[in-house]
LUMDREN-118659 format. One record per residue: x, y, z of N, C-alpha, C, CB in turn. Coordinates in steps of 0.2 Angstrom, whole numbers, padded with zeros to 4 digits, always signed. Glycine has a CB too. Example, Ala and Ser with C-alpha at 12.3 -4.5 7.8 and 13.67 -1.06 7.14 Angstrom:
<recs>
+0066-0028+0039+0062-0022+0039+0066-0016+0039+0057-0022+0045+0064-0011+0035+0068-0005+0036+0064+0000+0039+0070-0003+0029
</recs>
This chain:
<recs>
-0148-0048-0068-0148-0053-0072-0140-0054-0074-0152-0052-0079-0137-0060-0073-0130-0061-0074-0129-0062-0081-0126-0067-0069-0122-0060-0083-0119-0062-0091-0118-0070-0090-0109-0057-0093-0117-0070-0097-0113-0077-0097-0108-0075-0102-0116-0084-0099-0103-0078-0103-0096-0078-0107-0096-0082-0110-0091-0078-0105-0096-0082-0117-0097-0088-0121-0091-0090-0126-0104-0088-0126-0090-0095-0123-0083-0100-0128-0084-0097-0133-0085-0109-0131-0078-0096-0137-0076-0095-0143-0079-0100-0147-0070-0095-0142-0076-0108-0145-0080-0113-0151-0089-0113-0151-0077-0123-0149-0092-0110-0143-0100-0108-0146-0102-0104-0149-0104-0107-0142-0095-0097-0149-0098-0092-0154-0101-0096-0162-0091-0085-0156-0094-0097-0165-0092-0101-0170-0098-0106-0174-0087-0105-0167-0101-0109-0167-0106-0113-0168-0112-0108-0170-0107-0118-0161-0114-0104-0164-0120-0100-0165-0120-0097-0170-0121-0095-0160-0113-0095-0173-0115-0090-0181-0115-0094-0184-0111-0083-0184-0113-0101-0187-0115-0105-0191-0123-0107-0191-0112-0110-0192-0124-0107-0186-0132-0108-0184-0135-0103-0188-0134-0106-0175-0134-0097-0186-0137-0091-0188-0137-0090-0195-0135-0085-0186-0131-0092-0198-0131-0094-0205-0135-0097-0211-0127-0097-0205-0136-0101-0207-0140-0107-0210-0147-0106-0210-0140-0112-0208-0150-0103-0202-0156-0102-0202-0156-0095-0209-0157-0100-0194-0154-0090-0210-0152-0085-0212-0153-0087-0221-0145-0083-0209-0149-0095-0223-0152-0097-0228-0158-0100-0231-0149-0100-0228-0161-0103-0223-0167-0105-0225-0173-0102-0224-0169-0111-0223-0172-0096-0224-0176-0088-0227-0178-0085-0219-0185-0090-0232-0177-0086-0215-0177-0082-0209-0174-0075-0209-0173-0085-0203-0176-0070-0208-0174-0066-0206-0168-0063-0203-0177-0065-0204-0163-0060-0200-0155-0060-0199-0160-0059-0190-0147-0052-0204-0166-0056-0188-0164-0052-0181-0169-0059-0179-0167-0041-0179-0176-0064-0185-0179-0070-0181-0172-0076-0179-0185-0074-0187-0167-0076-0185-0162-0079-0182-0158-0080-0175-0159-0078-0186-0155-0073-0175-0153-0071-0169-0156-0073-0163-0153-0067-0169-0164-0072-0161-0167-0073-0158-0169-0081-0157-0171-0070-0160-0168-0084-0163-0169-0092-0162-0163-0096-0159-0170-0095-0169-0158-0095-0159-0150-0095-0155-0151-0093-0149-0143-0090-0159-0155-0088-0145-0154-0089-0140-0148-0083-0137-0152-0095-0140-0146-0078-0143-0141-0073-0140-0145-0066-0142-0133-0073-0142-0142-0061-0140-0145-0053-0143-0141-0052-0148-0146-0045-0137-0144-0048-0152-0141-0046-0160-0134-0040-0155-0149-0039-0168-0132-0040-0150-0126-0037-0148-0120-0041-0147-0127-0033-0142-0123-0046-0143-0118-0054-0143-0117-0056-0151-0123-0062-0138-0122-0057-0155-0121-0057-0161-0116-0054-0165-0125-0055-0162-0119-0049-0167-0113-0044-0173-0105-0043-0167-0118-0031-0175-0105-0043-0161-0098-0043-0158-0097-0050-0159-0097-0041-0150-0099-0057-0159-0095-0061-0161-0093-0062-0169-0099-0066-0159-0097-0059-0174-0097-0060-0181-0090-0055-0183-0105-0058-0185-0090-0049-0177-0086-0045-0178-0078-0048-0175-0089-0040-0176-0078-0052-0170-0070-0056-0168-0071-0062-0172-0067-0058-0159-0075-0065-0172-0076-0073-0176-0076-0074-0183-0081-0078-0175-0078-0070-0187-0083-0069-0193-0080-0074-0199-0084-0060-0195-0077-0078-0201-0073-0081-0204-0069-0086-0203-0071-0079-0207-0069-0086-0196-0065-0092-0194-0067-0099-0191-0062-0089-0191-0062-0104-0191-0065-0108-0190-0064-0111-0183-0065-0111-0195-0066-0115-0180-0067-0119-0171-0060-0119-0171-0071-0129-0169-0055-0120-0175-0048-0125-0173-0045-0117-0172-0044-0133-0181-0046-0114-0179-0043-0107-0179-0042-0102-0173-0045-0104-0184-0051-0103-0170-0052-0099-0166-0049-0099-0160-0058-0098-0165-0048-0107-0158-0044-0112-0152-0036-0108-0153-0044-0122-0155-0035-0108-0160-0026-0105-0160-0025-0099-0160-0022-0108-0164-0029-0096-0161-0029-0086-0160-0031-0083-0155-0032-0080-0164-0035-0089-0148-0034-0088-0141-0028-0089-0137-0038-0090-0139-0024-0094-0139-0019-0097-0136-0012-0092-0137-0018-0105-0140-0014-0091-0145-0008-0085-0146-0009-0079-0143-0006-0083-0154-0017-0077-0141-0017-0070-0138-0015-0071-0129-0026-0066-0139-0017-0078-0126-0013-0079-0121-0007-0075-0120-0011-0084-0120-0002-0083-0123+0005-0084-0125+0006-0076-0128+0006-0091-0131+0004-0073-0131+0007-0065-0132+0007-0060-0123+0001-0060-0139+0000-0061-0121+0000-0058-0114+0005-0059-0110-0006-0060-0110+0005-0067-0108+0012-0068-0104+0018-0065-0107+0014-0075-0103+0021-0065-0111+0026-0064-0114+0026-0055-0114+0027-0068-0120+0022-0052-0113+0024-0044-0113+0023-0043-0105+0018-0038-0118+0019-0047-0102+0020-0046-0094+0028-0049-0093+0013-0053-0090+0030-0052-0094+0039-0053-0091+0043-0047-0097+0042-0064-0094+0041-0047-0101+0045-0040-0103+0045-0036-0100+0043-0038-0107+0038-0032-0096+0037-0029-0092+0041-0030-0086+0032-0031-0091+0042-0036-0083+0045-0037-0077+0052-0035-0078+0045-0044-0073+0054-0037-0085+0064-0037-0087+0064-0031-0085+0068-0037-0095+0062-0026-0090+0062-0021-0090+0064-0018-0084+0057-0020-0093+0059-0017-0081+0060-0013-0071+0063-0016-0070+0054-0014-0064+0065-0025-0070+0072-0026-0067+0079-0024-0071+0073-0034-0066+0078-0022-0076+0085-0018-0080+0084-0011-0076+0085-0017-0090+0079-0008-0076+0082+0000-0075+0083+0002-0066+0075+0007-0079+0080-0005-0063+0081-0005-0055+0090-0008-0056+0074-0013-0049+0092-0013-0060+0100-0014-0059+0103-0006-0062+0103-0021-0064+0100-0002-0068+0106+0001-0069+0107+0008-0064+0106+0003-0078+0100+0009-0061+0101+0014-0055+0104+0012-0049+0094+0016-0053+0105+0006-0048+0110+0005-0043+0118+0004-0046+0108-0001-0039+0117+0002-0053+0125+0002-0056+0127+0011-0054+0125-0001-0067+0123+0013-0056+0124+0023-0055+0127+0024-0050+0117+0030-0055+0124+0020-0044+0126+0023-0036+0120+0028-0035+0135+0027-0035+0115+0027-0038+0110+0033-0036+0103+0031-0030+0105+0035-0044+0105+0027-0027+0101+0021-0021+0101+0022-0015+0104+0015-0021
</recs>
C-alpha cells in the first residue's frame, strides 16, 4: 500500500474538519476516521500545524525552503574557503 503526502493547506483543512466534527459531539478517534486519515497522520499534523493558519502554513514552508538553500551554499562557501586557504598554505 503506497503513502500519500498531504499538502500542508489539506492538513490545515482536515484538522478543522476534525474540529468541528469534534464539536458536534463525535468522538476525537470517529472524527479522525471520518476525514479519511489514521489518528498518526493526525496528531503529527496537529503536532506541525496545530494553530496555524493555510496562508501561515504556505509561509513557514517557503521559509523552511529558502532556509535549506541558503545553508546548502553556506555549505559550498565554506569548502570553497578552506580548499582556497589550503592552497594559499602551498599544502597542494
Amino acid at each position: 500500500m503506497g503513502t500519500k503526502k498531504h499538502k500542508p493547506e489539506e492538513v490545515v483543512a482536515k484538522l478543522r474538519q476534525v474540529d468541528v466534527l469534534v464539536s458536534q459531539g463525535q468522538s476525537v478517534a470517529d472524527a479522525i476516521r471520518a476525514i479519511g486519515v489514521t489518528e498518526v497522520t493526525y496528531y503529527r499534523g496537529r503536532k506541525e500545524f496545530g494553530g496555524l493558519k493555510s496562508d501561515q502554513v504556505r509561509r513557514m514552508k517557503d521559509l523552511e525552503t529558502e532556509n535549506q538553500r541558503l545553508r546548502k551554499a553556506i555549505a559550498d562557501l565554506t569548502l570553497d574557503k578552506l580548499i582556497l586557504q589550503e592552497a594559499a598554505r602551498g599544502n597542494f
